[in-house]
C-alpha positions as CSV (number, residue, x, y, z in Angstrom):
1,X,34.5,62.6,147.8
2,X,31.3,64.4,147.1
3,X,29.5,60.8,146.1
4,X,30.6,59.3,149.6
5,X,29.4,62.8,151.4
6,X,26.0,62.2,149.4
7,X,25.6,58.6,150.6
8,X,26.5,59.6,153.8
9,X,24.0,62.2,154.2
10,X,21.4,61.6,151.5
11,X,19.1,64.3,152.4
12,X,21.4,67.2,151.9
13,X,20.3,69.0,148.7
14,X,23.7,70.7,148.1
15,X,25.8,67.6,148.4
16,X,23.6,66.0,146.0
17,X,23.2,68.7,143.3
18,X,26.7,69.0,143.3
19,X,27.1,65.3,142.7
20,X,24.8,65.6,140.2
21,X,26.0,68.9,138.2
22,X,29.3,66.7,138.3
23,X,27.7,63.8,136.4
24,X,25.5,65.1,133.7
25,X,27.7,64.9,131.0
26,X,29.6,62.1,131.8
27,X,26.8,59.4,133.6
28,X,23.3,61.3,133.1
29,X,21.1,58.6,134.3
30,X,23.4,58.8,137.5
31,X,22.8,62.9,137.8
32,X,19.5,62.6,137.8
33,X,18.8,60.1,140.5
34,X,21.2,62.6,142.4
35,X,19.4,65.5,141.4
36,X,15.9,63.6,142.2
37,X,16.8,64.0,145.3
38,X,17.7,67.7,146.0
39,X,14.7,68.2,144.2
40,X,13.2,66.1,146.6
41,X,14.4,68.2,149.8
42,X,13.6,71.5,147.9
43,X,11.2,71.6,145.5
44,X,10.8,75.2,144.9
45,X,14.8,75.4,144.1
46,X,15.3,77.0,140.8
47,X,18.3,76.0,140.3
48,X,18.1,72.7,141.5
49,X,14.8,72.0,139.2
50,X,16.9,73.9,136.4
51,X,19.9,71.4,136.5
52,X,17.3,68.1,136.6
53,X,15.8,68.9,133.3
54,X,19.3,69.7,131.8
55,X,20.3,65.9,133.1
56,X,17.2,64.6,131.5
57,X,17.6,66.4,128.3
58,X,21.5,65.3,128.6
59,X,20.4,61.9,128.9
60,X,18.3,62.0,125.3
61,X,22.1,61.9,124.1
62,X,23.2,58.6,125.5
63,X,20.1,57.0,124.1
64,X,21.1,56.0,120.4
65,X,19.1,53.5,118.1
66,X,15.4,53.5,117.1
67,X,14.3,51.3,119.7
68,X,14.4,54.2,122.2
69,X,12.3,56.6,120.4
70,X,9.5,56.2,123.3
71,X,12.1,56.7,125.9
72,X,13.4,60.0,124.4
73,X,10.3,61.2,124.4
74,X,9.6,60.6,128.0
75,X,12.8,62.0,129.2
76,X,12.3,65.7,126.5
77,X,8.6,65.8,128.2
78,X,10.4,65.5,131.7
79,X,13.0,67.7,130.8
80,X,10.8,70.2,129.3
81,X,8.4,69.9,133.1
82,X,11.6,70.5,134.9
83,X,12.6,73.6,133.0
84,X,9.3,75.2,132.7
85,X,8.7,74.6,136.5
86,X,12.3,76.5,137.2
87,X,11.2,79.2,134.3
88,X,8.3,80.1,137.1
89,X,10.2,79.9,139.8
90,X,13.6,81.7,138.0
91,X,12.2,84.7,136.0
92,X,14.5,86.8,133.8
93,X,17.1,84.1,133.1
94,X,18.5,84.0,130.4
95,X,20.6,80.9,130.4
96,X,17.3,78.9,131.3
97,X,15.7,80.4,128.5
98,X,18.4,79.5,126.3
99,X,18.0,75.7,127.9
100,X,14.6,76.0,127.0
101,X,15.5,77.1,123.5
102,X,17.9,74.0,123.1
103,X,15.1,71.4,124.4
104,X,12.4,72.4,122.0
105,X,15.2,72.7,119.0
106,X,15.6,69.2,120.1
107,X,12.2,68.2,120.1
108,X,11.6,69.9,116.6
109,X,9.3,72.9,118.0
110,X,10.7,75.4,116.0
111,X,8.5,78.4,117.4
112,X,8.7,77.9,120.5
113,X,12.2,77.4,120.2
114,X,13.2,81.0,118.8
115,X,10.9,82.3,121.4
116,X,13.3,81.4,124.0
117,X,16.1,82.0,122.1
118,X,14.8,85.9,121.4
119,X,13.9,86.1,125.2
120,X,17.4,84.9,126.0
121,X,19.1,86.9,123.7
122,X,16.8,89.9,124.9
123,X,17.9,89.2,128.5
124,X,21.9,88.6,127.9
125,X,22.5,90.6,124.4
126,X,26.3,89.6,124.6
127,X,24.7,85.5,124.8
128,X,26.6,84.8,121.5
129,X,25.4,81.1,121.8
130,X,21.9,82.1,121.8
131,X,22.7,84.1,118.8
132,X,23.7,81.3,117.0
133,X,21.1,79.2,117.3
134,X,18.6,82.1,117.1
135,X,20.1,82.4,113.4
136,X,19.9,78.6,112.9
137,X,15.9,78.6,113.6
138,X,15.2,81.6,112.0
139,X,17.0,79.8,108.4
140,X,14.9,76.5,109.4
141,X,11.7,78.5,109.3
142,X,12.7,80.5,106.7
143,X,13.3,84.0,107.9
144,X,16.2,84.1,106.2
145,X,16.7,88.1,107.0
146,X,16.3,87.6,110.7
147,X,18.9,84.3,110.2
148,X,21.4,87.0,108.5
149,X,21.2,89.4,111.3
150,X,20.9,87.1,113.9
151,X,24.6,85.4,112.2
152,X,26.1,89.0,112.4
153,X,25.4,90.0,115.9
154,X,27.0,86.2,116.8
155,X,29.7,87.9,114.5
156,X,29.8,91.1,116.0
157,X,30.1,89.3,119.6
158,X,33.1,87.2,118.9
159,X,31.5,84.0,118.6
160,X,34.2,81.5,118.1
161,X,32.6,80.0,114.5
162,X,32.5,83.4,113.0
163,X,33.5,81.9,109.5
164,X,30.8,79.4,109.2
165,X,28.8,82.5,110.4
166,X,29.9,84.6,107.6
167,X,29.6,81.9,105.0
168,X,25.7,81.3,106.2
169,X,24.9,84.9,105.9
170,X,26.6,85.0,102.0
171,X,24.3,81.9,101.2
172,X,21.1,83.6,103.2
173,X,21.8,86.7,101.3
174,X,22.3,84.2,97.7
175,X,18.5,83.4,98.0
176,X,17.1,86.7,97.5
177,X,18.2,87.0,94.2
């Protein structure tokens, strides 16, 4: 129904961010021609720019096989332009920060992905998501302290993988000796 109210009335932002919130996991290609277009009618939309870089980082995850390599890499550099665009225009969130986190985990930028994950996790403390992969960068970079206590405040939150959690942090803790 929203698709056919989106046709109908192309222009109206809310109709088709809806549409395309709807179809990011399922049909990302599809969300962000949707979302193209509420961006389109509001550009200065956080939340609208926000949900266009998530479908174009979504979309990295549909495209499988090394003959895509070049397309990836367009879509992460348009997703990371969309989410740094609603960054300045959404300050103090903490699930866009955590986005951010994810996109440059994904694109192997490992400090500048715990420096969104450490703003997140400074904005929401209770983010236990953010926690987690916080922990997960840290071990990759080798701050294997701030990986442990990063585990342990996932743990302390309730995080639902709290045994794989625990097992990381008795392994971090196994390389000190």
């Amino acid at each position: 129904a929203l698709k056919c109210a989106s046709d109908l009335d192309p222009k109206d932002p809310q109709i088709s961010s809806q549409v395309g919130v709807l179809l990011i996991r399922k049909d990302p290609m599809q969300a962000i021609e949707y979302l193209k277009r509420a961006v389109k009618a509001k550009p200065n939309d956080g939340d609208y720019v926000h949900q266009l870089g998530l479908a174009y980082r979504k979309a990295t995850t549909k495209m499988t096989g090394p003959g895509n390599a070049a397309k990836v890499k367009q879509y992460l550099k348009q997703a990371e332009k969309h989410l740094r665009k609603a960054a300045s225009i959404k300050e103090d969130s903490a699930e866009l920060e955590f986005d951010l986190g994810v996109l440059y985990r994904r694109m192997e930028k490992a400090q500048k992905a715990i420096e969104h994950y450490e703003r997140a996790t400074n904005l929401k403390p209770k983010m236990a998501a953010a926690w987690w992969d916080l922990a997960h960068m840290y071990k990759q970079v080798k701050r294997n302290d701030d990986s442990a206590l990063a585990y342990q405040k996932y743990i302390n939150l309730g995080g639902k993988d709290r045994k794989i959690a625990r097992q990381r942090i008795k392994e971090l803790r196994g390389k000190k000796k």
